[in-house]
mmJSON file of the N, C-alpha and C atoms, coordinates in Angstrom:
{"data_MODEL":{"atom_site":{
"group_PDB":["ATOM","ATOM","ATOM","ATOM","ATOM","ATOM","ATOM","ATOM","ATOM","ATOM","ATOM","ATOM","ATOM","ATOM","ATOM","ATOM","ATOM","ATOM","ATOM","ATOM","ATOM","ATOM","ATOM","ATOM","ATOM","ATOM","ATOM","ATOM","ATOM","ATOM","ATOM","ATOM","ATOM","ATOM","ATOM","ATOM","ATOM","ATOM","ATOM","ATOM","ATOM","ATOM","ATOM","ATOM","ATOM","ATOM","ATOM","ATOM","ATOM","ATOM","ATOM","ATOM","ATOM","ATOM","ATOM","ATOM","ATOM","ATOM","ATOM","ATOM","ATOM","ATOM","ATOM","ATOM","ATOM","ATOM","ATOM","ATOM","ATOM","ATOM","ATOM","ATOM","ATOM","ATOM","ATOM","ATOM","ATOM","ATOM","ATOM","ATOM","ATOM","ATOM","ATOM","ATOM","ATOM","ATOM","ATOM","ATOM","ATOM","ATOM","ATOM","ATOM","ATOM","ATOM","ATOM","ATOM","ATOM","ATOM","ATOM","ATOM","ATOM","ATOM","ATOM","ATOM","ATOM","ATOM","ATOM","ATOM","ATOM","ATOM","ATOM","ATOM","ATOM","ATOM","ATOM","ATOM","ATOM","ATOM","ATOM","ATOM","ATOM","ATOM","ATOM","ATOM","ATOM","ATOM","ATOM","ATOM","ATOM","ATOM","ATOM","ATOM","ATOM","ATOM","ATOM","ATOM","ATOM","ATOM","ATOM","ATOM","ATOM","ATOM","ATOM","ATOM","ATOM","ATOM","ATOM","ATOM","ATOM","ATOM","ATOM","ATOM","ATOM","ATOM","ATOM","ATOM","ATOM","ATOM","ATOM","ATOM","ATOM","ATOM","ATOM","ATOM","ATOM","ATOM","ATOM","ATOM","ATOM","ATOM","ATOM"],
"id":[1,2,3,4,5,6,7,8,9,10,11,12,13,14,15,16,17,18,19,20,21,22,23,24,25,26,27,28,29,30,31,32,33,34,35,36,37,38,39,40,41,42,43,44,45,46,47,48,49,50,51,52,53,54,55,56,57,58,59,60,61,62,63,64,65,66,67,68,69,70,71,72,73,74,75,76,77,78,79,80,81,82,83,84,85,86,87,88,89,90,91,92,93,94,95,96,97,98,99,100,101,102,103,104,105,106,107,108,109,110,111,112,113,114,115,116,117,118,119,120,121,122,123,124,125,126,127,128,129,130,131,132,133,134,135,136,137,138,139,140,141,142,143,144,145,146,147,148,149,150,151,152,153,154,155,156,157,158,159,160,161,162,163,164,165,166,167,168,169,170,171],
"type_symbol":["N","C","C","N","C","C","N","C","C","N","C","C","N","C","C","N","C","C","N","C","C","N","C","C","N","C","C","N","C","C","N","C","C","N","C","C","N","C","C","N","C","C","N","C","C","N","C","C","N","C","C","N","C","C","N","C","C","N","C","C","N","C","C","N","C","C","N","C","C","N","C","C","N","C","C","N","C","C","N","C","C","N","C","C","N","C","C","N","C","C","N","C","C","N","C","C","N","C","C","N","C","C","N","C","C","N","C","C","N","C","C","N","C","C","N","C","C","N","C","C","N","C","C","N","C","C","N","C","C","N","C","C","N","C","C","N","C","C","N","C","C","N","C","C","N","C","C","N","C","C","N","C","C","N","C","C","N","C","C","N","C","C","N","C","C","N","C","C","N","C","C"],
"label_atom_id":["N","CA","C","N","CA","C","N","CA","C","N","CA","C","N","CA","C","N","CA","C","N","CA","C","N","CA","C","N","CA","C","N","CA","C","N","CA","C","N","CA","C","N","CA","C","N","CA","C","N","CA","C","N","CA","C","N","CA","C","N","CA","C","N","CA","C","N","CA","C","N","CA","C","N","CA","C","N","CA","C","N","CA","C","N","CA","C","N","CA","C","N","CA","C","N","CA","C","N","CA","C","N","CA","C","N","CA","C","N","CA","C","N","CA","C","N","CA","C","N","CA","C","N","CA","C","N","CA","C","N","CA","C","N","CA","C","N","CA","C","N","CA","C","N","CA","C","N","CA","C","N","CA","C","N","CA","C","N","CA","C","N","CA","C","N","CA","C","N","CA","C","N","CA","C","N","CA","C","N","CA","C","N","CA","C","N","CA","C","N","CA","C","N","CA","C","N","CA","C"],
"label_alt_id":[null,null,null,null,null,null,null,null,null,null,null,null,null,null,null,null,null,null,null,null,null,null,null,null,null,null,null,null,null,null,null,null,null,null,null,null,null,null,null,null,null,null,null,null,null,null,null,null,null,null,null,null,null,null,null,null,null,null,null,null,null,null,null,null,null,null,null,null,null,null,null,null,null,null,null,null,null,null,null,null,null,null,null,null,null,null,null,null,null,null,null,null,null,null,null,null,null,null,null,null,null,null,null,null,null,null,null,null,null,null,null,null,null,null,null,null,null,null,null,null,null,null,null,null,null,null,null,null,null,null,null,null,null,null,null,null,null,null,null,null,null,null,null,null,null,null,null,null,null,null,null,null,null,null,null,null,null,null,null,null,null,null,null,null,null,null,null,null,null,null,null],
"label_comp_id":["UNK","UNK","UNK","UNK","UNK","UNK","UNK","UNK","UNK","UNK","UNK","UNK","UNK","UNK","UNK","UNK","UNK","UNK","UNK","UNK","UNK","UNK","UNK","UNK","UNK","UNK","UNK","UNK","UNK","UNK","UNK","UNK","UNK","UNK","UNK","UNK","UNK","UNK","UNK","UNK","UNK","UNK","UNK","UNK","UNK","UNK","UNK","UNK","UNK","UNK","UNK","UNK","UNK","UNK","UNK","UNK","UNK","UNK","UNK","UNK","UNK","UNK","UNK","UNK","UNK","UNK","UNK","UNK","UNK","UNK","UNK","UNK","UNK","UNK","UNK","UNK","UNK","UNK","UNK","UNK","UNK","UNK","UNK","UNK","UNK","UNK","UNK","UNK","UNK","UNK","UNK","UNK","UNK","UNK","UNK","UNK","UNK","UNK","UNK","UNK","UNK","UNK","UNK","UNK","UNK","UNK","UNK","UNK","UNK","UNK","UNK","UNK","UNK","UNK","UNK","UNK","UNK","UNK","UNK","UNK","UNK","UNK","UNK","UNK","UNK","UNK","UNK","UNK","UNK","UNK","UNK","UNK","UNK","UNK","UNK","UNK","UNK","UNK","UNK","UNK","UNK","UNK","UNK","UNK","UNK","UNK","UNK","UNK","UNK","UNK","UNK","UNK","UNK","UNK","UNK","UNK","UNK","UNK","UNK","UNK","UNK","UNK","UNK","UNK","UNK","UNK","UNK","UNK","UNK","UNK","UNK"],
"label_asym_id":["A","A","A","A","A","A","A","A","A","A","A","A","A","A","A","A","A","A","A","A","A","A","A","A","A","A","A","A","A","A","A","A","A","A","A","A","A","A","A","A","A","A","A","A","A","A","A","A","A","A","A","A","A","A","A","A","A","A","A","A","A","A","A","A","A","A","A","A","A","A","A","A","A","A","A","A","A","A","A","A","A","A","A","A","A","A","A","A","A","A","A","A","A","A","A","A","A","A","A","A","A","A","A","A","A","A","A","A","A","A","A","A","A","A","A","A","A","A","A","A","A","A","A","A","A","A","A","A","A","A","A","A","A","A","A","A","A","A","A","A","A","A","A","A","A","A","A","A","A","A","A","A","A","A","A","A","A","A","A","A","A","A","A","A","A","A","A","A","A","A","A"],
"label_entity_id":["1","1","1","1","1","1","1","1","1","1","1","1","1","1","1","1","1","1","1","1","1","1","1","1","1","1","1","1","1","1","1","1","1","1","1","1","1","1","1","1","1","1","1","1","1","1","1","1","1","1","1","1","1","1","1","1","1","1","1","1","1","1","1","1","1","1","1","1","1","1","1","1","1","1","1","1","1","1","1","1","1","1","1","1","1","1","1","1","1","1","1","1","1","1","1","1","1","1","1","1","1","1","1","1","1","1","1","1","1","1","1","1","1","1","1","1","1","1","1","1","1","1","1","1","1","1","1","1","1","1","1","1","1","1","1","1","1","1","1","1","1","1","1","1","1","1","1","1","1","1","1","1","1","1","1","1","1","1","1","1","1","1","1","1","1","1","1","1","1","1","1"],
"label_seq_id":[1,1,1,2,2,2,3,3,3,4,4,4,5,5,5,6,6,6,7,7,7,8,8,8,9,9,9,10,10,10,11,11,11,12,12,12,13,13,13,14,14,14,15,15,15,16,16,16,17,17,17,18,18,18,19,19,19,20,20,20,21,21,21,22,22,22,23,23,23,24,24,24,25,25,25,26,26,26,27,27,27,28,28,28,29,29,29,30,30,30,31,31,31,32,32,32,33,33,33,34,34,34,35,35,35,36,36,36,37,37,37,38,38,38,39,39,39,40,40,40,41,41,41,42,42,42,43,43,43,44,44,44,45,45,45,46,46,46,47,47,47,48,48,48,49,49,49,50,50,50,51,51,51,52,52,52,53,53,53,54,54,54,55,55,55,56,56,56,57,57,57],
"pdbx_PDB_ins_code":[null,null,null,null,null,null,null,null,null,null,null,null,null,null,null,null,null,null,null,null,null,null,null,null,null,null,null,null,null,null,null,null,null,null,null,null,null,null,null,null,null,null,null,null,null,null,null,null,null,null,null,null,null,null,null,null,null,null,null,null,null,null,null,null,null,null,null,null,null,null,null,null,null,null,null,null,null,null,null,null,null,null,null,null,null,null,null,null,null,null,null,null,null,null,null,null,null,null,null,null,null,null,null,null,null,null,null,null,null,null,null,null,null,null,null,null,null,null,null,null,null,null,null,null,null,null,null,null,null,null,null,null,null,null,null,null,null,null,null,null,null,null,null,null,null,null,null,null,null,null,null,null,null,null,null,null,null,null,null,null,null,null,null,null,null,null,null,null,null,null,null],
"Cartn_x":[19.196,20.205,21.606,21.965,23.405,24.825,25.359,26.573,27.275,27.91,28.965,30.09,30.526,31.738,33.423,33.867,34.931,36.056,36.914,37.958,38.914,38.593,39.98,39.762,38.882,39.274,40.176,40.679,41.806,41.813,42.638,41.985,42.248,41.557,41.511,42.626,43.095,44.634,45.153,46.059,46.19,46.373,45.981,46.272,47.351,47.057,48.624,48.439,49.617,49.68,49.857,49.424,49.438,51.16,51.496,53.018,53.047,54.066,54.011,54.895,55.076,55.729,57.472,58.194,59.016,60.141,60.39,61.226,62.289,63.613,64.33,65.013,65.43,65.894,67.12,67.489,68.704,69.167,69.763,69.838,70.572,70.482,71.656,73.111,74.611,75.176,75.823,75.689,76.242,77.393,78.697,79.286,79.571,80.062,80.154,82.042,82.09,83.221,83.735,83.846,84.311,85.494,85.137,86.016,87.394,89.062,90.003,90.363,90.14,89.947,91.816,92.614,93.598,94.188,94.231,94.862,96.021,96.067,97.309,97.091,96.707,96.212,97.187,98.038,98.574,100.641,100.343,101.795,101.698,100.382,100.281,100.317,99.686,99.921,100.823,100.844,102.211,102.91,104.059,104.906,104.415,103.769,103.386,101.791,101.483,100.045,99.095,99.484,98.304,98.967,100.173,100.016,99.378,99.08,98.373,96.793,96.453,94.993,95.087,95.595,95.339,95.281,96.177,96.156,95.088,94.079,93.079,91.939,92.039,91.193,91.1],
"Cartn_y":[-62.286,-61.249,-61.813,-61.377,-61.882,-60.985,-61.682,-61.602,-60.242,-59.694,-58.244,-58.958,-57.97,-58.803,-58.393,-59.88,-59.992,-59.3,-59.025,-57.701,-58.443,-59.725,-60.08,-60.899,-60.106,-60.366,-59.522,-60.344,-59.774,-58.757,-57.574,-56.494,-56.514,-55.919,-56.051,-55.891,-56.678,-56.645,-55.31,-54.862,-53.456,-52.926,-52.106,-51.67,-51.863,-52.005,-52.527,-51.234,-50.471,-49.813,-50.289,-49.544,-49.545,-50.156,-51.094,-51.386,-51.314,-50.321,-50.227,-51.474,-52.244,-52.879,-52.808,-53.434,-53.255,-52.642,-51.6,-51.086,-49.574,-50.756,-50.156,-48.525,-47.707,-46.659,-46.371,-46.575,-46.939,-46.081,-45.184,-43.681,-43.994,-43.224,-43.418,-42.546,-43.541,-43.842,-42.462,-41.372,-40.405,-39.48,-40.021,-39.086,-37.771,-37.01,-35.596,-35.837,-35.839,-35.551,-34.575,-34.058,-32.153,-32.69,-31.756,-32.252,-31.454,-32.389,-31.598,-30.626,-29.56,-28.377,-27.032,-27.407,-26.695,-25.678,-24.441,-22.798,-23.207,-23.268,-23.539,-22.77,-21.371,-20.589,-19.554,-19.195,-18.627,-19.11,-20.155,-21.077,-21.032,-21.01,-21.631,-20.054,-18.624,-17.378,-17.298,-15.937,-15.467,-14.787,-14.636,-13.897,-12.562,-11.703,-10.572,-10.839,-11.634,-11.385,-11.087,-12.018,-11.567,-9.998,-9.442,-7.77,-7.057,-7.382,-6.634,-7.089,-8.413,-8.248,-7.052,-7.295,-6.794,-5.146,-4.649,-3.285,-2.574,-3.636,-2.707,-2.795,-3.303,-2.845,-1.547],
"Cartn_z":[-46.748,-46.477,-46.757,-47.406,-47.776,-46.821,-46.633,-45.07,-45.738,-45.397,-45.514,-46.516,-47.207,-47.737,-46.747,-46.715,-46.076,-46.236,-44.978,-45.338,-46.267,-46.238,-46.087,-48.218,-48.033,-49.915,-50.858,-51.877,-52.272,-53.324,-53.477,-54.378,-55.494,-56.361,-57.778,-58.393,-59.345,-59.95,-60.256,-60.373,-60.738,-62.231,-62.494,-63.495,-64.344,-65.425,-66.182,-67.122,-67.446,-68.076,-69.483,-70.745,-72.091,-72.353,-72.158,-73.22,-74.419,-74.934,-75.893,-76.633,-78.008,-78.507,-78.357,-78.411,-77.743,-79.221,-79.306,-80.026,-79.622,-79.542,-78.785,-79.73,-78.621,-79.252,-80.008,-81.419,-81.361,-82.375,-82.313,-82.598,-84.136,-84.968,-86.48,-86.211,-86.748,-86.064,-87.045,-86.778,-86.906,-86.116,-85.902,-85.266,-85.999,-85.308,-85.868,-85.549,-86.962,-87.983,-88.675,-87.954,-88.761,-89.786,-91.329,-91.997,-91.836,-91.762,-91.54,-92.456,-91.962,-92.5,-91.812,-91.962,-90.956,-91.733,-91.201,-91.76,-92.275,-93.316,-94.329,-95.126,-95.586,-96.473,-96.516,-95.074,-95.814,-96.222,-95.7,-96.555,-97.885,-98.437,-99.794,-100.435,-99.603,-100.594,-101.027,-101.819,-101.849,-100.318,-100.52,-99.552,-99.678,-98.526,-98.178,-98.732,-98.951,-99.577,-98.105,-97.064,-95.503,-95.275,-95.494,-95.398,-96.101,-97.172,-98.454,-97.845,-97.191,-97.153,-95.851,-94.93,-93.962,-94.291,-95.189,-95.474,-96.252,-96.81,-97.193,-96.263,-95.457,-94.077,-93.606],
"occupancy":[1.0,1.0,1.0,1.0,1.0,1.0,1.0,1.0,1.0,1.0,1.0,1.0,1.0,1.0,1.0,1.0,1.0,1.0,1.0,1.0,1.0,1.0,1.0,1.0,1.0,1.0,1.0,1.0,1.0,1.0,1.0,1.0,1.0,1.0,1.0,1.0,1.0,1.0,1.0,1.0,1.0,1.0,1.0,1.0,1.0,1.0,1.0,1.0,1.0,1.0,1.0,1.0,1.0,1.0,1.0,1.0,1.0,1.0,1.0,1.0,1.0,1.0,1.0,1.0,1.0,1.0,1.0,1.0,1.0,1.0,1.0,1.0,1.0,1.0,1.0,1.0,1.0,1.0,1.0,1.0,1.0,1.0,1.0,1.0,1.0,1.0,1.0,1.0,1.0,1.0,1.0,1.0,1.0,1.0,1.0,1.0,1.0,1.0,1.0,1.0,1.0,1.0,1.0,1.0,1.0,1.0,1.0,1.0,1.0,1.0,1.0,1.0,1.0,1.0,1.0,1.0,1.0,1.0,1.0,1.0,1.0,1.0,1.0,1.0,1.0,1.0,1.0,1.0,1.0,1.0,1.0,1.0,1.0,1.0,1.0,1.0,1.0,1.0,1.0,1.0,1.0,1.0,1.0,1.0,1.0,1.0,1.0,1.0,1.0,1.0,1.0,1.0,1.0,1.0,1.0,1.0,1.0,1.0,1.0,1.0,1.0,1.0,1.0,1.0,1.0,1.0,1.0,1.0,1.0,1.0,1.0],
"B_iso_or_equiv":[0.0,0.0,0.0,0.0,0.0,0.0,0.0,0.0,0.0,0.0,0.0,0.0,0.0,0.0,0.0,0.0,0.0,0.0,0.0,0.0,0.0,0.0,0.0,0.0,0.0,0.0,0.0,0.0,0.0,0.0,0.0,0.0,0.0,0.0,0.0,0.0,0.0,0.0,0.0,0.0,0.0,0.0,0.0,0.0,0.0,0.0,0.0,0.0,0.0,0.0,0.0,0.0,0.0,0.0,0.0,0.0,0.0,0.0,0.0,0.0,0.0,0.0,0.0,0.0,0.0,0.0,0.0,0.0,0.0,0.0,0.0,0.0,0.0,0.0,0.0,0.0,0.0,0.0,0.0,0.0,0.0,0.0,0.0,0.0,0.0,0.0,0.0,0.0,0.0,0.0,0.0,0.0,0.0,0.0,0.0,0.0,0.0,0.0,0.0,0.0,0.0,0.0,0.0,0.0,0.0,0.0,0.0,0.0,0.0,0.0,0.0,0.0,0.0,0.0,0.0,0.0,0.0,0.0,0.0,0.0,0.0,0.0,0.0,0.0,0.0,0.0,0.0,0.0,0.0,0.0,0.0,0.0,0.0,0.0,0.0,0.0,0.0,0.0,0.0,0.0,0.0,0.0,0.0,0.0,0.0,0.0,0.0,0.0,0.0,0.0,0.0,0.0,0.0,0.0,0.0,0.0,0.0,0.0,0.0,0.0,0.0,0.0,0.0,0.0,0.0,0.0,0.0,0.0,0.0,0.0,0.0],
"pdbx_formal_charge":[null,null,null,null,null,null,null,null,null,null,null,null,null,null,null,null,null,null,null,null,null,null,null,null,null,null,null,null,null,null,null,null,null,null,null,null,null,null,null,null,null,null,null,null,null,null,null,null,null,null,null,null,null,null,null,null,null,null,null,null,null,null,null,null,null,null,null,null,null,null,null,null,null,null,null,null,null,null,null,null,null,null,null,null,null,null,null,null,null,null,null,null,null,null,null,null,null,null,null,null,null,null,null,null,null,null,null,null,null,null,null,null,null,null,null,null,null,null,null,null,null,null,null,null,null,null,null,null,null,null,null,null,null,null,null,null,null,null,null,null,null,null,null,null,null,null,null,null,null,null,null,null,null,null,null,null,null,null,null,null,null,null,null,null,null,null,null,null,null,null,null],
"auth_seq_id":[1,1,1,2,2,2,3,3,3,4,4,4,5,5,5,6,6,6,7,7,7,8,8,8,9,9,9,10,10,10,11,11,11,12,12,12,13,13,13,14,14,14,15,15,15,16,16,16,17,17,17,18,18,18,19,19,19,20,20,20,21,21,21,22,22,22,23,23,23,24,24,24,25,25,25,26,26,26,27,27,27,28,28,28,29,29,29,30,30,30,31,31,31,32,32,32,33,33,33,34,34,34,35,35,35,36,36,36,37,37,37,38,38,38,39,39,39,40,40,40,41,41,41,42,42,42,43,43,43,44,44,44,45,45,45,46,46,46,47,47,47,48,48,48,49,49,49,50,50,50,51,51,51,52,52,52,53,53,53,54,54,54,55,55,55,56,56,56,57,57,57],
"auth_comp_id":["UNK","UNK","UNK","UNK","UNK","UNK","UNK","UNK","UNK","UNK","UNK","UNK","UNK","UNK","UNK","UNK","UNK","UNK","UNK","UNK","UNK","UNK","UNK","UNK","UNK","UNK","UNK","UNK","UNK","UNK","UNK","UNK","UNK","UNK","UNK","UNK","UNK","UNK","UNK","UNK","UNK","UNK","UNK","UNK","UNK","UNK","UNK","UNK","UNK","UNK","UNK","UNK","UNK","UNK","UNK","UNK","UNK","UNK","UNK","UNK","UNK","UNK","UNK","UNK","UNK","UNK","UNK","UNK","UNK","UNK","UNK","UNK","UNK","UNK","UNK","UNK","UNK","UNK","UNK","UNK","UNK","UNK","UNK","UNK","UNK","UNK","UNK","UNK","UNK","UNK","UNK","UNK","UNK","UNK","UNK","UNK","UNK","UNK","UNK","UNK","UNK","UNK","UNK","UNK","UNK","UNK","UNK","UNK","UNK","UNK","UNK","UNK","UNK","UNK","UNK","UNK","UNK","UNK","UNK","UNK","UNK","UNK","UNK","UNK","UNK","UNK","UNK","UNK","UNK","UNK","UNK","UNK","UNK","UNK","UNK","UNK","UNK","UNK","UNK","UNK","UNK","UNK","UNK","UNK","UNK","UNK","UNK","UNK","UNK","UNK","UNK","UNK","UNK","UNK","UNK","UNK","UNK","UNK","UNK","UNK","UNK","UNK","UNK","UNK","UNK","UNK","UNK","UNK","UNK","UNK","UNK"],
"auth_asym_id":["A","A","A","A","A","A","A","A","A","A","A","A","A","A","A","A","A","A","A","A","A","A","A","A","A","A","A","A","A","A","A","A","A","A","A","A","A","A","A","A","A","A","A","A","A","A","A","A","A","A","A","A","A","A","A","A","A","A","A","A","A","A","A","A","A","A","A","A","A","A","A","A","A","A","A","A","A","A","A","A","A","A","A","A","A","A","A","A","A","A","A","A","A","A","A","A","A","A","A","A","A","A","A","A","A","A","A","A","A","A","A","A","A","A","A","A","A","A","A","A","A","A","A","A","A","A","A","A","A","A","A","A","A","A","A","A","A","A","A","A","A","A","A","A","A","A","A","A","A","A","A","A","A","A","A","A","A","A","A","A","A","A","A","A","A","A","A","A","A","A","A"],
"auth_atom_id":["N","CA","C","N","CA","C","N","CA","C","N","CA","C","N","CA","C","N","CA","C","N","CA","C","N","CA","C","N","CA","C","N","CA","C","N","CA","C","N","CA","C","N","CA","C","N","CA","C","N","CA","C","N","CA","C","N","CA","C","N","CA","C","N","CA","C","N","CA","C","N","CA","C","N","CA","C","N","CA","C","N","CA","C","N","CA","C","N","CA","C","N","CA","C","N","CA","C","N","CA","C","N","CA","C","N","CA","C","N","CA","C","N","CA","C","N","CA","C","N","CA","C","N","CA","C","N","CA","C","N","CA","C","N","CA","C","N","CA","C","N","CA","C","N","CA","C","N","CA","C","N","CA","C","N","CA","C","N","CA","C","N","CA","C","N","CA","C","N","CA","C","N","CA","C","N","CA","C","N","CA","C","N","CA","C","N","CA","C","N","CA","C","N","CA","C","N","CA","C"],
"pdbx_PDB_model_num":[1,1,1,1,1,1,1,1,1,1,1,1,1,1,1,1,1,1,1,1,1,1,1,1,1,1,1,1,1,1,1,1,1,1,1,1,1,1,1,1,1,1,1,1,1,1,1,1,1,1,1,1,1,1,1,1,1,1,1,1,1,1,1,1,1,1,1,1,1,1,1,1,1,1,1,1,1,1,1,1,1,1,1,1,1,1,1,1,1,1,1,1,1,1,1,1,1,1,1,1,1,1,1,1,1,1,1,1,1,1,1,1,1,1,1,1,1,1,1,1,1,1,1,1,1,1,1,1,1,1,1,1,1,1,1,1,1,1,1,1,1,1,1,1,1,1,1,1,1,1,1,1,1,1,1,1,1,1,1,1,1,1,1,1,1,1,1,1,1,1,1]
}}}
């Protein structure tokens, strides 16, 4: 007859989860750069030309 097993044994290692390889996240270095683009369109018309667009509305 073999004895009970003892409380006092130690429990099975735990689970190790799957690690994945170590490759860090390192995003492409894209800032968002809107190109300067500024309303100067109508300095450069002619004089009265934004009344004339506006009038065939």
């Amino acid at each position: 007859m073999y004895p009970p097993p003892s409380p006092n044994t130690p429990p099975p290692p735990p689970h190790t989860p799957h690690t994945l390889p170590p490759t860090p996240y390192t995003p492409h270095p894209t800032p968002h750069t809107p190109h300067p683009t500024p309303h100067t369109l109508n300095s450069n018309a002619r004089p009265g030309a934004e009344r004339v667009y506006l009038g065939l509305h």
